[in-house]
C-alpha positions as CSV (number, residue, x, y, z in Angstrom):
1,X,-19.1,0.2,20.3
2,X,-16.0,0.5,18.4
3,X,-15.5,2.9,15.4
4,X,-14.2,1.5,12.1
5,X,-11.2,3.5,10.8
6,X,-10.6,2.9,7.4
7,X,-8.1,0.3,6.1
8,X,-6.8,-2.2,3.5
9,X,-9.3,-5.3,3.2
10,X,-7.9,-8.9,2.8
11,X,-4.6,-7.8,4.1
12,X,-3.3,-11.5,4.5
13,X,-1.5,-11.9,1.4
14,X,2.0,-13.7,1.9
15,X,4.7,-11.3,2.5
16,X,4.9,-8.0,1.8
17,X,3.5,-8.2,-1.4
18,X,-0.4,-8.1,-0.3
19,X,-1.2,-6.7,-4.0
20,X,-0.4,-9.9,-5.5
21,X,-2.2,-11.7,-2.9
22,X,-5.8,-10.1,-3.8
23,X,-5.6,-11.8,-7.1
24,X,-6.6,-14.8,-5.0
25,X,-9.2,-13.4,-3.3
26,X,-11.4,-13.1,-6.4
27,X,-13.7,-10.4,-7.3
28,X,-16.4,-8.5,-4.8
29,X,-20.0,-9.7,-5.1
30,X,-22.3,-6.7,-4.9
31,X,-25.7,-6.4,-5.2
32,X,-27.9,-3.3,-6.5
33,X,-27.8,-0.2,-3.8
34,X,-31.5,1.1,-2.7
35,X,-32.5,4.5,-4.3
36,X,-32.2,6.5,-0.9
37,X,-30.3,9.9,0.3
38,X,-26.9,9.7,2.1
39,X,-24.5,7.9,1.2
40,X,-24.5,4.5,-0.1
41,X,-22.5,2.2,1.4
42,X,-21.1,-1.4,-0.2
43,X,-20.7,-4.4,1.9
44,X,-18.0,-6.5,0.1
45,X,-15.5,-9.7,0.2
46,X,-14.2,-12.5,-1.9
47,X,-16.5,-14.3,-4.3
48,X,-16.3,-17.6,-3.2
49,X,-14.1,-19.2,-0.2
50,X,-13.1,-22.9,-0.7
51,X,-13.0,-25.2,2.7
52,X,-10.7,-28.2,3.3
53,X,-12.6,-31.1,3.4
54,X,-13.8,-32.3,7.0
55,X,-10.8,-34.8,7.7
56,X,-11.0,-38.4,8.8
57,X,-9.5,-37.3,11.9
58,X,-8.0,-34.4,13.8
59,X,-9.4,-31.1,13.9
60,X,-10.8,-29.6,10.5
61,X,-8.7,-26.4,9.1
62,X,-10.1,-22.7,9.0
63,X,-10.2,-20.6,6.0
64,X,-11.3,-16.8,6.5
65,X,-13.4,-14.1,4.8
66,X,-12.5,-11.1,5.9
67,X,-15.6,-8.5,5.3
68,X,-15.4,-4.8,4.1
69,X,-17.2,-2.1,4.0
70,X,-16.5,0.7,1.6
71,X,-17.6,4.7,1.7
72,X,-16.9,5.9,-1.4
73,X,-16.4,9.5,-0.9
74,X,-12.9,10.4,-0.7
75,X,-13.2,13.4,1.3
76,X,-12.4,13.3,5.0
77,X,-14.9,16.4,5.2
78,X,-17.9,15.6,4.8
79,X,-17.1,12.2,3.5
80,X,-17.1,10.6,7.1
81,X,-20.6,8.7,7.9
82,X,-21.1,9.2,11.3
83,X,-24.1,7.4,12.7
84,X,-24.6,3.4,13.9
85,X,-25.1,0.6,11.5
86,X,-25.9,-2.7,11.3
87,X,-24.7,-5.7,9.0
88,X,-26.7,-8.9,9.3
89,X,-25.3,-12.1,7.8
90,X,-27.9,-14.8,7.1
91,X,-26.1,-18.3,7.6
92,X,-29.1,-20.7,6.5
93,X,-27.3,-21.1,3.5
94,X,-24.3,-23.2,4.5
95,X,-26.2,-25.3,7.4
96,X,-24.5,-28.8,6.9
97,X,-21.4,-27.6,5.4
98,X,-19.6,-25.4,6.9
99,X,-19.5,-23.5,10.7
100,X,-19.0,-19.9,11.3
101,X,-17.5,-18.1,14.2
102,X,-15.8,-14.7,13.9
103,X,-12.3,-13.1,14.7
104,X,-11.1,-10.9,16.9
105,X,-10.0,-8.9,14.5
106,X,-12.3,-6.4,12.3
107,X,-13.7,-2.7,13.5
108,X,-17.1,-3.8,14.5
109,X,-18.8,-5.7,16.9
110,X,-20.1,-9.2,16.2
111,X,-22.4,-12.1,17.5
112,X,-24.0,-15.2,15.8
113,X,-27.1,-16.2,17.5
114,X,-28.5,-19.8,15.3
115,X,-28.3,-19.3,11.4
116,X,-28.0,-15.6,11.9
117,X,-24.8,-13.3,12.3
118,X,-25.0,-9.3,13.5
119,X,-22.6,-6.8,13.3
120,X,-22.9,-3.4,14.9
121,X,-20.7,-0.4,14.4
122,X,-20.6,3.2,14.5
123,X,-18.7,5.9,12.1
124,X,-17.0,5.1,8.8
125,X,-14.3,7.0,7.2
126,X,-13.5,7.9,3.7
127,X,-12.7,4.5,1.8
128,X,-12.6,1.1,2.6
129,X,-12.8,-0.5,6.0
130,X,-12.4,-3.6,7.8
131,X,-15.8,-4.5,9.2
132,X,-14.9,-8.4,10.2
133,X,-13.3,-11.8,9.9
134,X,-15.2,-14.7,9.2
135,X,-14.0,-18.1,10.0
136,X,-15.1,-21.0,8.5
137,X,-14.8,-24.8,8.8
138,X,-16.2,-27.3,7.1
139,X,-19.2,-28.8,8.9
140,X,-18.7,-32.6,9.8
141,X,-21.0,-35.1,7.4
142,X,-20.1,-32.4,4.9
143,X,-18.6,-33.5,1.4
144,X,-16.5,-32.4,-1.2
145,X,-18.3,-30.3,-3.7
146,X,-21.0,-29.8,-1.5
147,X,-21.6,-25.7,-1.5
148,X,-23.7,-23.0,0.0
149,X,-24.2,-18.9,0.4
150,X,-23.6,-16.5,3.5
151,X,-25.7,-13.0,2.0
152,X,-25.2,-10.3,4.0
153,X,-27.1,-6.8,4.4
154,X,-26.3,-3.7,6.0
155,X,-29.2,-1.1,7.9
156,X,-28.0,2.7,9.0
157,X,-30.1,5.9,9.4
158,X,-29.2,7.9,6.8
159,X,-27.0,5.3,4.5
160,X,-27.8,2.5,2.3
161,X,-26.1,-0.7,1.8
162,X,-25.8,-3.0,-0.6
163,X,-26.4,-6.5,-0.6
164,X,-23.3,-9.3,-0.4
165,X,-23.0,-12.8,-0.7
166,X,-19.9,-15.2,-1.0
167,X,-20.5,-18.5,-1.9
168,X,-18.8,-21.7,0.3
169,X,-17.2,-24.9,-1.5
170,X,-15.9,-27.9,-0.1
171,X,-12.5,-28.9,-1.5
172,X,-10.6,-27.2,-4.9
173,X,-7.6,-26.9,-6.4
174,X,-4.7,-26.3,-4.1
175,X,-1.6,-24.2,-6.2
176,X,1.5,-24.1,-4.4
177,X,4.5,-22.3,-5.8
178,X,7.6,-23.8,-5.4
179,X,10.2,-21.6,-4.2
180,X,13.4,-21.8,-6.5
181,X,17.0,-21.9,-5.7
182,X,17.5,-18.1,-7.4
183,X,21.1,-17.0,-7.1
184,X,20.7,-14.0,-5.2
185,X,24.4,-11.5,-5.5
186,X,24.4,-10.6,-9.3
187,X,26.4,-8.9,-11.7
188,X,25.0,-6.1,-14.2
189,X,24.2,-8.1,-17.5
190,X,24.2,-11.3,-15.9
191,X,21.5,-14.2,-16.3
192,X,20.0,-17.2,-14.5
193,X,17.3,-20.0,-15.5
194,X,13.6,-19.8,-13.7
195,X,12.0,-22.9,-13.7
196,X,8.8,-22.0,-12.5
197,X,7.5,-24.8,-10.8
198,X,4.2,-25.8,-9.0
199,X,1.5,-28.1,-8.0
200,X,-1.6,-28.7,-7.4
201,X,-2.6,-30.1,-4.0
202,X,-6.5,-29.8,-3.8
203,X,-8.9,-32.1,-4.5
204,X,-10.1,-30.7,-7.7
205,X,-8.4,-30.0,-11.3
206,X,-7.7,-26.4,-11.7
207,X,-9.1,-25.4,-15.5
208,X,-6.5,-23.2,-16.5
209,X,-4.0,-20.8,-15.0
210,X,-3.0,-17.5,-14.7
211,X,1.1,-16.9,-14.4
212,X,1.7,-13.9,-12.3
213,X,5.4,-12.3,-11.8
214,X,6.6,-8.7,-11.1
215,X,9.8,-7.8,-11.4
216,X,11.6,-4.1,-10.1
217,X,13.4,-2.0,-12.8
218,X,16.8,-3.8,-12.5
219,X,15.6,-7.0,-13.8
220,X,14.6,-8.0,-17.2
221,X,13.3,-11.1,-19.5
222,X,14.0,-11.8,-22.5
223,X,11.3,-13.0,-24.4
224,X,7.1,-11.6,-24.3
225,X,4.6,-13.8,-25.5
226,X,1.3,-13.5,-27.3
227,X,-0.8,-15.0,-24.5
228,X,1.2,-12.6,-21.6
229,X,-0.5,-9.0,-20.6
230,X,2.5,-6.7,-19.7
231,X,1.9,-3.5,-18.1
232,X,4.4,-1.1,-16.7
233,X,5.0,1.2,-13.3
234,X,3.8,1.5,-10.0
235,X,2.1,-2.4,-9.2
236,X,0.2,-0.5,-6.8
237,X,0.4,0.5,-3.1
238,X,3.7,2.4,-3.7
239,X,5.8,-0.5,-5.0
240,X,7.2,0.3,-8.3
241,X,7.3,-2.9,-10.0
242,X,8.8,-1.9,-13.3
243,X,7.1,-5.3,-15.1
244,X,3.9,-6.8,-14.5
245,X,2.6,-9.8,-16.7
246,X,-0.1,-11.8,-16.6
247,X,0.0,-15.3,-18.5
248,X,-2.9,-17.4,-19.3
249,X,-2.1,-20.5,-19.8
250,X,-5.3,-23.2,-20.5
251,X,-5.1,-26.8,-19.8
252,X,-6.4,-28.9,-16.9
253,X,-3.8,-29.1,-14.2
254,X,-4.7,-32.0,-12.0
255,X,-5.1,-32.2,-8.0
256,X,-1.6,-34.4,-7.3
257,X,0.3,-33.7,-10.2
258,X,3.4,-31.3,-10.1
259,X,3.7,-29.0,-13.6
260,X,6.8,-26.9,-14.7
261,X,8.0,-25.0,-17.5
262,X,9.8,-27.0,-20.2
263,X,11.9,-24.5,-20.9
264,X,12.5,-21.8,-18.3
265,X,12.9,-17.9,-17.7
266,X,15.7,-16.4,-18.3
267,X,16.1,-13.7,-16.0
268,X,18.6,-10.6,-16.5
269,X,20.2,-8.3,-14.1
270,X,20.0,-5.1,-16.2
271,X,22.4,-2.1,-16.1
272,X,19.8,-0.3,-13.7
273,X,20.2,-3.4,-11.3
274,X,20.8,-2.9,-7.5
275,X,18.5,-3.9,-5.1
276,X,15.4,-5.3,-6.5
277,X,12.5,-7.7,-6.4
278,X,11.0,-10.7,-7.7
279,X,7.6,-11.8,-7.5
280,X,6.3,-15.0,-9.2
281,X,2.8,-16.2,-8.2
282,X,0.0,-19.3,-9.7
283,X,-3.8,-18.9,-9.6
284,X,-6.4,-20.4,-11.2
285,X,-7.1,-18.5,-14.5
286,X,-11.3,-17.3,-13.2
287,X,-12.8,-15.0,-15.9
288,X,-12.9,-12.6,-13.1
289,X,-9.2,-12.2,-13.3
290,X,-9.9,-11.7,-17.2
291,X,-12.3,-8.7,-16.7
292,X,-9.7,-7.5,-13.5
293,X,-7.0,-7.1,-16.1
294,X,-8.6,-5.5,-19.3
295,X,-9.6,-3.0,-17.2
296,X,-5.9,-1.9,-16.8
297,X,-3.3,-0.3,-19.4
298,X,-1.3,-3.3,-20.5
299,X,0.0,-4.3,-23.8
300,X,0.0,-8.0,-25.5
301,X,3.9,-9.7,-26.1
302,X,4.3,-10.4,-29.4
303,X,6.7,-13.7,-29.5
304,X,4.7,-17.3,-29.5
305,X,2.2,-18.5,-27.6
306,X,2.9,-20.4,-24.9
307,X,1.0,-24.2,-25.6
308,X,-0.4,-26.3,-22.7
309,X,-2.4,-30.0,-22.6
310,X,-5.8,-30.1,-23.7
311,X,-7.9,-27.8,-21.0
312,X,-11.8,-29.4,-19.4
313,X,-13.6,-27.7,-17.6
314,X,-13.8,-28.6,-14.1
315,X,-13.4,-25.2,-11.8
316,X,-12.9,-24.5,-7.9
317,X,-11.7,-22.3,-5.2
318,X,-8.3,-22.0,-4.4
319,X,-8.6,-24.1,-1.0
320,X,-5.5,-21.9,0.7
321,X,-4.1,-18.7,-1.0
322,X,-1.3,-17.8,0.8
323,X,1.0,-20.7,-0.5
324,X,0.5,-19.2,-4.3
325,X,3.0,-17.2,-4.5
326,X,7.0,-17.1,-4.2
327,X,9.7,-13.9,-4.0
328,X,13.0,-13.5,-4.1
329,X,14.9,-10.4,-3.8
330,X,18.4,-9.5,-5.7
331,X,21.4,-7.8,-4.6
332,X,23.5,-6.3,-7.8
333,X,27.2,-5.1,-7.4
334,X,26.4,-1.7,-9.1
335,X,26.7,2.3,-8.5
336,X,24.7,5.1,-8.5
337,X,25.9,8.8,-9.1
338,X,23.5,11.5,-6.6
339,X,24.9,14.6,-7.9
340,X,23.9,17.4,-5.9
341,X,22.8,21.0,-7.4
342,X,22.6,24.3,-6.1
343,X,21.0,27.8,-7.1
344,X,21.5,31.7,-6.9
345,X,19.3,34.2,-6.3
346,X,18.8,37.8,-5.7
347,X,16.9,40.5,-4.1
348,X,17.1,43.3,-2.1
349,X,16.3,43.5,1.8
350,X,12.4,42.5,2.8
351,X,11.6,40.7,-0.8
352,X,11.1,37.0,-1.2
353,X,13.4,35.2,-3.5
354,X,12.6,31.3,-4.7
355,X,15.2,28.7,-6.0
356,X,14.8,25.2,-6.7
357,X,17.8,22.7,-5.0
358,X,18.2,19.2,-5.1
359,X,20.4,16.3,-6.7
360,X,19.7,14.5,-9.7
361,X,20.8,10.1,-10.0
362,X,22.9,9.9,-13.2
363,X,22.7,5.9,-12.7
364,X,23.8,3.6,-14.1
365,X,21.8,1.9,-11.1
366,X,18.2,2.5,-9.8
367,X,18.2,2.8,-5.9
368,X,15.2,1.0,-3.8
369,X,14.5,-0.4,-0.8
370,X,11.5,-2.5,-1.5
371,X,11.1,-4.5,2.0
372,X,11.6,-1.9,4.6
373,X,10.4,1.1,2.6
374,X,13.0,3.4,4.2
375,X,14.2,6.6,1.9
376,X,17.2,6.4,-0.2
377,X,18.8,9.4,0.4
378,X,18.2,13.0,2.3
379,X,18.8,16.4,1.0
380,X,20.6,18.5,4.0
381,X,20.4,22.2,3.3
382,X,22.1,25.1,5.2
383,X,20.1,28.5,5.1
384,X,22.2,31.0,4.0
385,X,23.3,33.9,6.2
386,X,20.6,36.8,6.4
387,X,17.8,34.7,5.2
388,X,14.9,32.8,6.1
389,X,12.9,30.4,4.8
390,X,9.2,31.0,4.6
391,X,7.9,28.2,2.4
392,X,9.9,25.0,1.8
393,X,8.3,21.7,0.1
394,X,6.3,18.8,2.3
395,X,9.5,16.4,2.2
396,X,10.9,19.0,4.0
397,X,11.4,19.1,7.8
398,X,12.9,22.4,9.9
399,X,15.4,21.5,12.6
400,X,18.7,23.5,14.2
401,X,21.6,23.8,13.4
402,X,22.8,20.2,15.0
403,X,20.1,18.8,13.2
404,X,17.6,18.2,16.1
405,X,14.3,18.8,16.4
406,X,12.3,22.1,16.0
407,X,8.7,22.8,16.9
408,X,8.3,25.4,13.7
409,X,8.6,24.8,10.6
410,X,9.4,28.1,9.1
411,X,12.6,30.3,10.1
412,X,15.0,27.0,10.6
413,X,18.2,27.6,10.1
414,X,18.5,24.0,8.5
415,X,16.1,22.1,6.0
416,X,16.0,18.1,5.8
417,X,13.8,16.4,3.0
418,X,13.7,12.9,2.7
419,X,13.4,11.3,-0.7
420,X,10.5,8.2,-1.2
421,X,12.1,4.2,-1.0
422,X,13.1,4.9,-4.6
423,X,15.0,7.1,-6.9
424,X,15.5,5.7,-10.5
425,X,18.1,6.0,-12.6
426,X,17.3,9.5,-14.6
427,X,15.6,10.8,-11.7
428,X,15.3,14.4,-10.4
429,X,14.8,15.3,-7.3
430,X,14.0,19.0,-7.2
431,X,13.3,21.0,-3.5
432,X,11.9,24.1,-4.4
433,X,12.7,26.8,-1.2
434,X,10.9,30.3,-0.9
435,X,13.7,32.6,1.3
436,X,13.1,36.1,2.5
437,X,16.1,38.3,2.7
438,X,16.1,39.5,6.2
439,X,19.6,41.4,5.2
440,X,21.4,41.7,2.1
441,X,25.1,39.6,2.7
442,X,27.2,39.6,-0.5
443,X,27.7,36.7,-1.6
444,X,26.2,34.3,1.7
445,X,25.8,30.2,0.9
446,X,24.5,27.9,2.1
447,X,25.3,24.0,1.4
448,X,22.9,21.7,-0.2
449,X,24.4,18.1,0.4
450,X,22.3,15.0,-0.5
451,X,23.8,11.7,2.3
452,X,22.5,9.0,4.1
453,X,18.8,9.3,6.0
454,X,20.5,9.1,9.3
455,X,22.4,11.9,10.7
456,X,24.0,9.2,13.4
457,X,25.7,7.3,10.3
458,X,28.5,8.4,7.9
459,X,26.8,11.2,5.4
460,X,28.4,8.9,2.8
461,X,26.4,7.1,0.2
462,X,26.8,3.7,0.2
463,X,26.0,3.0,-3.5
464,X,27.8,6.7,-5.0
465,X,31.3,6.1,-6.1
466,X,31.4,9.9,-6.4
467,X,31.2,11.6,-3.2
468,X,32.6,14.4,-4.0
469,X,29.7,16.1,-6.1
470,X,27.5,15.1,-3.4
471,X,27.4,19.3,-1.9
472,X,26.5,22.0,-4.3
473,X,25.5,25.5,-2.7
474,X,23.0,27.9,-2.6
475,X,24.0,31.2,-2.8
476,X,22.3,34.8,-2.6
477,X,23.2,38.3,-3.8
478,X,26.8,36.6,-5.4
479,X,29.1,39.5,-6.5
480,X,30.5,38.1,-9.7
481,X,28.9,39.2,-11.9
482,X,26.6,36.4,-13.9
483,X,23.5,38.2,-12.9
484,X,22.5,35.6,-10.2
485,X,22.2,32.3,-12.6
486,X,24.4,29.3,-12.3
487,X,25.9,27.6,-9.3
488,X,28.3,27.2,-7.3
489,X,29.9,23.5,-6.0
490,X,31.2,23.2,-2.5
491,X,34.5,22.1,-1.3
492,X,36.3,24.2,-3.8
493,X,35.3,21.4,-6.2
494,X,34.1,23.1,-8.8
495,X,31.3,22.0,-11.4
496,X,30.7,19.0,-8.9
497,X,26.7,21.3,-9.0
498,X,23.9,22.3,-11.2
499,X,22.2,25.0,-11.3
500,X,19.0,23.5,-10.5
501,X,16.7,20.8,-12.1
502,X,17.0,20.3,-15.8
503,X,14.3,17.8,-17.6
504,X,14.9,13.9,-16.2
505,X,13.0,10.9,-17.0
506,X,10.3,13.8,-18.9
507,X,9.8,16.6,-16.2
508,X,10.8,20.2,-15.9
509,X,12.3,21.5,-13.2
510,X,13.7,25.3,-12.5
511,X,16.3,26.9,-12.6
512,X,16.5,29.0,-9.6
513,X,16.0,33.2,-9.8
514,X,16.8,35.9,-12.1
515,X,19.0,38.9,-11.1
516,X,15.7,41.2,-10.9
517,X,13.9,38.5,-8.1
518,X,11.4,37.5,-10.6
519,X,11.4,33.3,-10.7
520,X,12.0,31.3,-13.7
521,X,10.9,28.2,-15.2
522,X,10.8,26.0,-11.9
523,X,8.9,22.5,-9.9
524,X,6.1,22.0,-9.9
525,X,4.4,24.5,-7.1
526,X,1.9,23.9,-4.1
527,X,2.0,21.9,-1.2
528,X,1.1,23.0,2.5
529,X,3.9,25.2,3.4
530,X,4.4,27.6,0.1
531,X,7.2,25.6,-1.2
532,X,6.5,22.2,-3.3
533,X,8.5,19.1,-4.3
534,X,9.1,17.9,-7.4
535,X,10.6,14.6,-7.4
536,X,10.5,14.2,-11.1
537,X,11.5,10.5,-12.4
538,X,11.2,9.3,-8.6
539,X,9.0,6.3,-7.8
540,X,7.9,5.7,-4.7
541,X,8.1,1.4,-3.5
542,X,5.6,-0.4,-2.9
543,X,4.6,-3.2,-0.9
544,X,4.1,-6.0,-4.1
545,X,2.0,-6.0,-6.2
546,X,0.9,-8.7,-9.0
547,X,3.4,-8.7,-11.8
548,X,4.5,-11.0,-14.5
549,X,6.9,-12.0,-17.1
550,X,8.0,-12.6,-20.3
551,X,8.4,-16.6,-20.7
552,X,10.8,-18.1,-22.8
553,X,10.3,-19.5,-26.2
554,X,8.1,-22.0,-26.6
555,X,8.0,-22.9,-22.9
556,X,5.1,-25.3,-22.0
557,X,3.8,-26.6,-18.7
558,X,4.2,-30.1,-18.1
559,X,3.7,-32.6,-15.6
560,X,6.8,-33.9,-13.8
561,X,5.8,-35.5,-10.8
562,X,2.5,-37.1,-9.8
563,X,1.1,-38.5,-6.5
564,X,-2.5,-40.4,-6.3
565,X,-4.9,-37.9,-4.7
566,X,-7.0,-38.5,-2.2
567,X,-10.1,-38.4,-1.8
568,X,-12.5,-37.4,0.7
């Protein structure tokens, strides 16, 4: 018996952007959980799954339901459930329409034996799980529009469950995006038309739709419309999408016909523009989706509604998901300026001294890497002579001198920290280091140079025209004079440093240590090792989320092309 480890659910969204993918999924059908003591545990899945008809000839064409199974504490300790369960799936409900077999994929072990599935597993972790995959086809002699419900229910000593059903369709709307001819290599301030574009190639009309498109911090529209949700930041999983809207857009959008904007996008490569991110994505407009996104921050546009053909009311169940949505990622020629910062400090032999290190990006660009998720940039830092370091912040790795690997973290002669996939323009990224003076040296440094991730590859920045205020220093017990505050830039460049963090995109940072060893204002504290990171203004990516945009004015949907449907 296998143990489920917990993991996203319905992770087949297209590309890397499974966020916007779950919009197609549709909501989690849960019942009422027993009154019982331990935890209670919620079965869950999509609301309804469409089928392709049963075709005239050749093989029919599986759709699945992938099934979850949530713990809701969020504590590893004691939130794990520990103990066997079973979830039973009663299949009378779809005899005649549709035929169900399971995956290999999922954390538990499954049989179906007649109109009756069984699931057995042991041990759930904190949060949702993959329990199983559920294919379905549609039964032959079945029709279109013919439907039925799989319910499932869970049984564990010590747990309750909840109930689940999904209900089955045959046939439904079919939305495919079409994926546009978007010029890719930009300019800052430049623009290009977006003719969203799709059509509908299910056997049903599709009563409404909901216009979905995210778009990174380099890229802009110009208009925001009355009948668009916009909400801004992370999309979710990490990805910072900048923009998300959410247009509704009523009418009755045919199975057959093709529909496109009258009047297109316009879509802007900002100042901030470098390497960024376009999401654009249809769905059928559920009232789901409706309750899904009041219960998020967003705000209404305030230009013109956008006007559509006369809506009915005929509704479905997007027959195939995954062709919904489009992306298309940018390239801008533009720059970003990392300008390392140092710190002083001082104290006397055997006390503890703290100073805060790091760079800050002065723009004009935003740097992300929003497919491979790989950090921007890396702060290298040299321990000063006579020190130690006995707290540093969870970015932060020890290694040697050469940079290789070291077993302890504390006492390194060398300190690594990796920034997140994203630093925006404005950011801070403040490293705050606790160092015990072992000896007093007059005057000792250390370099604080922010470069490339890998220590194989030129240190040089691809994207920073200005190298040379890449290396500030940290430097202890100076002899100048100034009482231990300022800094001091490397290279004999100076000013090309800061003497630490000042406020970015709204946070605080510090400003190293006084001339007494008492700290000042500094980041944020915490973290595992003593020390803590404060990566003010920095936004980690994420894998994509749903987003959407501003449409321009007075677009409306119409058909352009049309093809007879056919009919089952």
């Amino acid at each position: 018996m296998r143990t489920i480890s917990p993991r996203a659910a319905l992770r087949r969204a297209a590309g890397g952007f499974a966020a916007v993918g779950l919009l197609a999924a549709g909501l989690l059908a849960l019942g009422t959980p027993a009154q019982a003591a331990g935890p209670e545990l919620v079965i869950g899945g999509p609301a309804a799954t469409a089928l392709h008809p049963y075709p005239a000839s050749g093989s029919p064409q599986e759709s699945t339901v992938g099934i979850t199974v949530d713990n809701p504490s969020r504590n590893s300790e004691p939130g794990t459930f520990d103990g066997d369960f079973t979830v039973t799936f009663d299949l009378t409900g779809i005899a005649g329409i549709a035929d169900a077999a399971f995956g290999e994929t999922g954390g538990a072990d499954c049989e179906i034996t007649g109109p009756t599935a069984v699931c057995h597993g042991h041990g759930l972790g904190p949060g949702r799980s993959a329990l199983a995959e559920l294919g379905l086809l549609a039964a032959e002699g079945s029709r279109i529009g013919d439907s039925g419900t799989i319910r499932a229910t869970g049984k564990a000593d010590g747990a309750t469950f909840t109930a689940f059903s999904t209900e089955v369709v045959i046939g439904g709307p079919d939305l495919v995006m079409e994926r546009l001819p978007l010029k890719q290599n930009l300019k800052p301030g430049e623009t290009q038309p977006v003719p969203v574009t799709f059509t509908n190639n299910g056997t049903r009309a599709a009563d409404g739709v909901l216009l979905t498109l995210m778009y990174t911090r380099g890229l802009d529209f110009i208009e925001r419309y009355a009948n668009c949700e916009y909400s801004e930041g992370e999309a979710g999983r990490g990805f910072p999408a900048g923009t998300t809207a959410r247009c509704s857009v009523p009418g009755t959008y045919e199975a057959g016909a093709t529909y496109r904007l009258a009047v297109p996008l316009s879509l802007k490569a900002t100042e901030h523009a470098f390497h960024d991110t376009f999401v654009y994505r249809i769905d059928e407009d559920e009232p789901g989706r409706g309750a899904q996104r009041s219960a998020a921050s967003v705000t209404a546009g305030k230009g013109a509604a956008l006007t559509l053909k006369e809506a009915a009311t005929v509704r479905g169940v997007d027959l195939d998901p995954r062709d919904n949505q489009q992306e298309a990622d940018f390239v801008t020629a533009n720059s970003a300026d990392f300008v390392a910062y140092g710190a002083r400090a001082r104290g006397a032999a055997g006390e503890t001294v703290a100073a805060t290190i790091g760079f800050r990006n002065k723009g004009p660009a935003w740097v992300g890497y929003p497919r491979s998720g790989e950090p921007v940039a890396t702060v290298d830092f040299t321990v000063p002579e006579g020190a130690s370091v006995t707290g540093s912040p969870a970015a932060c790795r020890g290694v040697t001198t050469d940079g290789q690997y070291r077993e302890n973290r504390s006492g390194a002669p060398r300190y690594v920290c990796d920034t997140s996939a994203a630093v925006r323009d404005g950011a801070d990224f403040a490293l705050r280091f606790h160092l015990k003076i072992g000896k007093v040296v007059t005057g000792a440094s250390g370099a604080v140079t922010v470069r490339t991730p890998r220590l194989a590859d030129s240190p040089k920045l691809p994207f920073d025209p200005k190298p040379g205020n890449n290396t500030a220093l940290l430097v202890l017990n100076s002899d100048n004079g100034d009482g231990g505050s300022g800094s001091t830039a490397s290279g004999g460049a100076s000013g090309s440093g800061s003497a630490g963090p000042a406020t970015a995109g709204g946070s605080t940072g510090g400003s190293g240590v006084t001339s007494n060893g008492s700290t000042t204002s500094g980041a944020a504290t915490g973290g595992s090792t003593g020390g803590a990171l404060a990566s003010t203004g920095t936004v980690a990516l994420p894998v994509a989320a749903g987003a959407a945009v501003a449409l321009a004015a007075g677009g409306v949907l119409y058909a352009t092309a049309r093809r007879r449907p056919q009919r089952g």
